[in-house]
Rosetta silent file (secondary structure, phi, psi, omega in degrees, C-alpha in Angstrom):
SEQUENCE: XXXXXXXXXXXXXXXXXXXXXXXXXXXXXXXXXXXXXXXXXXXXXXXXXXXXXXXXXXXXXXXXXXXXXXXXXXXXX
SCORE:     score description
SCORE:     0.000 S_00000001
   1 L     0.000  138.502 -179.686  -10.466   -2.159  -10.671 S_00000001
   2 L   -88.760  132.928  179.491   -7.949   -1.886   -7.904 S_00000001
   3 L   -85.076 -178.956  179.065   -4.405   -1.204   -8.987 S_00000001
   4 L   -62.918  145.619  175.529   -1.241   -2.520   -7.378 S_00000001
   5 E  -111.045  136.707 -178.704   -0.444   -1.165   -3.873 S_00000001
   6 E  -120.121  151.253 -172.067    2.992   -0.267   -2.825 S_00000001
   7 E  -116.517  134.606 -176.239    4.529    0.005    0.650 S_00000001
   8 E   -74.633  136.451 -179.908    7.288    2.631    1.419 S_00000001
   9 E  -105.439  -66.387 -174.611   10.651    0.863    2.141 S_00000001
  10 E  -164.299  169.930  174.667   13.228    3.609    2.531 S_00000001
  11 E  -107.625  134.850  179.874   14.681    6.855    1.156 S_00000001
  12 E  -103.406  104.672 -173.961   17.841    6.681   -0.806 S_00000001
  13 L   -72.404  -25.184 -176.719   19.794   10.040   -0.251 S_00000001
  14 L   -66.204  -40.165 -178.835   22.476    9.073   -2.891 S_00000001
  15 L  -106.331   -3.687  179.270   19.768    9.251   -5.730 S_00000001
  16 L    60.773   47.168 -174.131   17.224   11.389   -3.924 S_00000001
  17 E  -143.835  155.271  178.105   14.417    8.943   -4.487 S_00000001
  18 E  -100.924  136.413 -175.871   11.936    7.057   -2.265 S_00000001
  19 E  -107.130  131.680 -170.147   12.001    3.312   -2.781 S_00000001
  20 E  -129.455  139.102 -174.881    8.597    1.494   -2.722 S_00000001
  21 E  -112.533  126.669  176.076    7.827   -2.318   -2.623 S_00000001
  22 E   -62.012  126.150  172.931    4.655   -3.979   -4.145 S_00000001
  23 L   -81.878  120.540  175.635    2.440   -5.652   -1.560 S_00000001
  24 L   -61.461  147.353 -172.714    1.299   -9.024   -2.917 S_00000001
  25 H   -63.300  -34.991  177.869   -2.438   -9.377   -3.307 S_00000001
  26 H   -61.533  -34.554 -171.480   -2.640  -12.505   -1.042 S_00000001
  27 H   -80.193  -32.104  177.192   -0.825  -10.562    1.722 S_00000001
  28 H   -65.552  -32.078 -177.080   -3.304   -7.521    1.264 S_00000001
  29 H   -75.961  -37.554  175.208   -6.283   -9.997    1.621 S_00000001
  30 H   -64.097  -47.925  174.248   -4.722  -11.488    4.788 S_00000001
  31 H   -52.782  -42.889  177.716   -4.246   -8.029    6.209 S_00000001
  32 H   -72.614  -33.254  178.908   -7.753   -7.089    5.518 S_00000001
  33 H   -64.961  -43.289  178.423   -9.085  -10.328    7.120 S_00000001
  34 H   -62.710  -36.905  169.675   -7.051   -9.494   10.208 S_00000001
  35 H   -61.695  -42.683 -168.432   -8.485   -5.830   10.290 S_00000001
  36 H   -68.209  -41.792  177.446  -11.958   -7.370    9.776 S_00000001
  37 H   -67.315  -23.730  178.174  -11.425   -9.708   12.761 S_00000001
  38 L   -86.114   -2.713 -179.730  -10.210   -6.731   14.868 S_00000001
  39 L    65.902   37.553  175.567  -13.532   -4.970   13.863 S_00000001
  40 L   -69.572  129.702 -168.326  -11.827   -2.200   11.938 S_00000001
  41 H   -65.217  -43.005  176.404  -14.730   -0.131   10.633 S_00000001
  42 H   -63.988  -35.782  177.861  -13.452    0.372    6.983 S_00000001
  43 H   -66.285  -34.753  175.053  -12.650   -3.342    6.821 S_00000001
  44 H   -68.808  -22.595 -179.571  -16.072   -4.179    7.879 S_00000001
  45 H   -74.905  -58.138  171.355  -17.610   -2.033    5.092 S_00000001
  46 L  -173.564  174.939 -175.992  -15.618   -3.877    2.272 S_00000001
  47 H   -72.491  -38.141  177.088  -12.258   -4.808    1.094 S_00000001
  48 H   -65.279  -41.316 -179.141  -12.192   -1.697   -1.373 S_00000001
  49 H   -66.471  -33.254 -176.865  -13.151    0.659    1.363 S_00000001
  50 H   -75.654  -40.237  169.132  -10.366   -0.635    3.572 S_00000001
  51 H   -55.723  -44.581  176.324   -7.811   -0.316    0.744 S_00000001
  52 H   -60.511  -46.855 -176.896   -8.999    3.166    0.085 S_00000001
  53 H   -60.839  -39.070 -179.733   -8.715    4.121    3.642 S_00000001
  54 H   -85.061  -26.143 -174.321   -5.178    2.891    3.913 S_00000001
  55 H   -97.920  -11.866 -172.987   -3.765    3.957    0.668 S_00000001
  56 L  -105.023    1.537 -174.269   -5.365    7.364    0.445 S_00000001
  57 L   -85.416   -2.806 -172.605   -4.244    8.733    3.857 S_00000001
  58 L    69.738   28.965 -178.833   -0.764    9.844    2.709 S_00000001
  59 L   -89.756 -130.425  179.479    0.827    7.185    4.904 S_00000001
  60 L   -89.911   -1.380  177.107    2.931    4.225    4.089 S_00000001
  61 E  -119.835  147.095  174.637    0.966    2.966    1.237 S_00000001
  62 E  -142.333  143.861  173.520    0.288    4.225   -2.346 S_00000001
  63 E   -73.792  156.055 -177.212   -1.584    2.968   -5.342 S_00000001
  64 H   -58.425  -38.339  179.662    0.509    2.441   -8.507 S_00000001
  65 H   -73.520   -5.896  178.935   -1.103    5.305  -10.240 S_00000001
  66 H  -102.741    0.996  175.887   -0.044    7.757   -7.452 S_00000001
  67 L   -67.842  142.005 -175.497    3.707    7.165   -7.691 S_00000001
  68 L   -99.348  175.721  177.026    5.720   10.222   -8.445 S_00000001
  69 L   -66.340  -19.008  179.929    8.760   10.813  -10.525 S_00000001
  70 L  -101.266   16.215  179.781   11.067   10.628   -7.602 S_00000001
  71 E  -115.228  128.378  178.982    9.614    7.386   -6.337 S_00000001
  72 E  -117.552  134.406 -173.253   11.049    4.174   -7.460 S_00000001
  73 E   -87.647  133.022  177.985    9.592    0.615   -7.293 S_00000001
  74 E  -109.164  140.337 -179.795   12.074   -2.068   -6.016 S_00000001
  75 L   -95.161  176.746  178.181   11.546   -5.881   -6.764 S_00000001
  76 L    76.257 -177.014 -177.005   12.069   -8.805   -4.578 S_00000001
  77 L   -96.028    0.000    0.000   11.592   -9.240   -0.786 S_00000001
């Protein structure tokens, strides 16, 4: 099962924490479809492979179970 995916928002120097925002599932599906139409190799394999490639690279996305003690989730848009 795929957990929630979070996108890096900003770093808060006052509290020394990274702020992350959840990416809605519908938006992930739309982004995957766009990547599929652009012939992205991982998107063409499967939705799960595309999520893994984007969330495991140490970039701007993280899975919920990978958040650390100094990373905070913010709500809203």
């Amino acid at each position: 099962m795929i957990t929630a995916i979070y996108r890096f928002e900003r770093f808060d120097p006052a509290t020394n924490t990274e702020l992350w925002r959840r990416i809605p599932r519908w938006k992930l599906r739309l982004m995957w479809l766009q990547a599929w139409l652009k012939r992205d190799k991982s998107a063409r394999i499967s939705y799960g492979a595309w999520l893994y490639a984007n969330a495991s690279g140490g970039g701007q996305w993280l899975a919920a179970d990978m958040l650390d003690w100094n990373q905070e989730v913010i709500d809203g848009r």
